[in-house]
N, C-alpha and C positions, 0 to 999 in steps of 0.2 A: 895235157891236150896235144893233140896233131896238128891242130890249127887252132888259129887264133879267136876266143873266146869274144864276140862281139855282145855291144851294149843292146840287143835286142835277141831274144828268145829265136828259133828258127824252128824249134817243134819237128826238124829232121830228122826222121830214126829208123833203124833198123832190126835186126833181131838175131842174135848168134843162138841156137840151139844145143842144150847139153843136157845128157843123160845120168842119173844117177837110179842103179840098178839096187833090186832085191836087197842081193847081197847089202850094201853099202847102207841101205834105206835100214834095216836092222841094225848094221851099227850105231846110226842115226838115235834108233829107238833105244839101244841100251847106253848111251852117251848120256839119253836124256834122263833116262830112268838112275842112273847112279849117282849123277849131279843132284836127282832130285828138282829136275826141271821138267819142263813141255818139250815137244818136239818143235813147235815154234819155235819157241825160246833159244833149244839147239843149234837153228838152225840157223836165227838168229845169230847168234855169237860165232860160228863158222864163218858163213858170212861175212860181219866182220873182221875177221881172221884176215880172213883173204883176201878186204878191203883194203886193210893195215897195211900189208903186205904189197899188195898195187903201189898205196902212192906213198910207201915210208912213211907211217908217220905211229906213234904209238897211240894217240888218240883219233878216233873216226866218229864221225856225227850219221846216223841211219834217219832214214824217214819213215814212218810205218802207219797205213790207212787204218782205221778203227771205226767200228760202228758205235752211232752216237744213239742207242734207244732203251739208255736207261728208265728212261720215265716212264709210267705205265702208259700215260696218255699216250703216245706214239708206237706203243709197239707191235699193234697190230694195225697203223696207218702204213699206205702204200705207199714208196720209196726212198731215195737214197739218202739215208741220215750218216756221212760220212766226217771224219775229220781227222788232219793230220796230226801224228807227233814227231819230236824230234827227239832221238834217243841218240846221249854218250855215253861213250862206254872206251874205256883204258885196256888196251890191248897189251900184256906185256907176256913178251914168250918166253921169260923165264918161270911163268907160275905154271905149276898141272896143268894139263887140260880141264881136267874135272873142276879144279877150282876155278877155274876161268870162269869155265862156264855155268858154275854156282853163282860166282860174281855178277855175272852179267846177266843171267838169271834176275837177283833181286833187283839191279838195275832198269831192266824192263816194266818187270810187276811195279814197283815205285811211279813210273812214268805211265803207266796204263791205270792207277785211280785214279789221275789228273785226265783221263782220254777226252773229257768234254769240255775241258780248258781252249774256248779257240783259240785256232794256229791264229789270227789278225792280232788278235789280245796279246797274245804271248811276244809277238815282234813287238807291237808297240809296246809294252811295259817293258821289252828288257833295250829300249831308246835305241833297235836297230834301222837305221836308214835303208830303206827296199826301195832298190832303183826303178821297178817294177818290169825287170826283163829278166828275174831270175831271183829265185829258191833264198831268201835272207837267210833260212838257215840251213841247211843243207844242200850239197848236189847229188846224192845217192839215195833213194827210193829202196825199202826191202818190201814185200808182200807176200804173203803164205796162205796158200788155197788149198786146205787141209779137202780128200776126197768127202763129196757127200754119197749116201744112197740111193739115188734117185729113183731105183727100180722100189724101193720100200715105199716111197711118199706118194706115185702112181698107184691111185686104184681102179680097180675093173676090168672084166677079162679084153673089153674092147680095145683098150689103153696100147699101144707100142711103140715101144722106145725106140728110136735110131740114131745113133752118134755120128754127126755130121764135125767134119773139119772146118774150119773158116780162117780165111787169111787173113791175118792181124795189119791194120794200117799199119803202112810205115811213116810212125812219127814218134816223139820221144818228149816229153813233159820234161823230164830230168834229165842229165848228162850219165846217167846210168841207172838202171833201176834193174833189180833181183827179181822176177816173179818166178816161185816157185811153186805148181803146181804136182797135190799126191794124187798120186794114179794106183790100179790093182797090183801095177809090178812094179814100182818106183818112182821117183821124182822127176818127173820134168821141170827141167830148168832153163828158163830164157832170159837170159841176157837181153836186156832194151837199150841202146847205145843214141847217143845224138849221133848222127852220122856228119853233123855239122864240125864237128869238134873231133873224134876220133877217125882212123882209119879201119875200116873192115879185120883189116890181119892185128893192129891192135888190142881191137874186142875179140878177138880168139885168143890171143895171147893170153889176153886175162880170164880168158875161159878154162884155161889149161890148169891157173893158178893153182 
């Protein structure tokens, strides 16, 4: 951190923008395809890469939002059935990439048939003390917002679509968080930074990573 990590959340954040193009989104796609993974999954374990990599350490802990509407009853009820998990995973740059990201691969799938294990349960049974001004288990948030079709799910000739921009509050849940967003011609990807904790040229710096 840049400053000093206080006993109370501050929810200050801002947002570094990065692009990842066509081309590279392709590689993406055959990375995942030869591991015999998802593109989440890929993208996933990159990510971690380059978390590793940020703050030295060969193990990193992800956080990743999951919808909870297993059960029939809910899943055509209206709203947010969300919950967290906490994914590890052993980063070592001496194995392939491919096998890494195999690894890290079944890693994930192992922790996503637990997806409705709630995150409260899971602190409590593993006797962690949450000071209640910050993440017991994690400081890093990943999220992947695979493109939908929305022009297929609109019907009627009256119906028009218009893609409007909206500025993202600036505020930060996490001391970092991945959101990475698929588009027609690549990945956008924003960096979420507490701005309490880091400086601006910081989060680019790790944007470069």
């Amino acid at each position: 951190y840049d400053f000093p990590r206080g006993k109370v959340q501050r929810f200050s954040g801002d947002y570094v923008e990065l692009w990842i193009g066509a081309e590279q989104r392709l590689r993406v796609d055959s990375l995942a395809k030869t591991a015999g993974t998802t593109v989440f999954s890929a993208l996933f374990s990159l990510f971690a890469g380059a978390l590793s990599h940020i703050c030295q350490q060969g193990v990193v802990t992800m956080g990743i939002p999951v919808e909870c509407r297993s059960d029939p009853r809910i899943r055509a009820t209206i709203g947010m059935f969300v919950n967290t998990l906490a994914v590890r995973v052993e980063v070592n740059r001496a194995r392939p990439l491919q096998e890494l990201l195999a690894a890290h691969g079944t890693e994930l799938f192992a922790a996503l048939d637990h997806q409705e294990y709630p995150f409260e349960s899971l602190v409590r049974d593993l006797g962690i003390q949450a000071d209640g001004g910050h993440n017991p288990l994690f400081d890093v948030m990943f999220a992947y917002y695979p493109r939908l079709p929305i022009e297929d799910m609109l019907l009627g000739e009256q119906l028009v679509l218009e893609h409007c921009r909206v500025d993202r509050p600036r505020i930060s849940k996490f001391p970092l968080t991945f959101l990475v967003d698929e588009m027609e011609d690549g990945l956008r990807v924003s960096l979420n930074y507490d701005s309490s904790l880091f400086k601006r040229e910081t989060a680019e710096a790790m944007g470069d990573v």
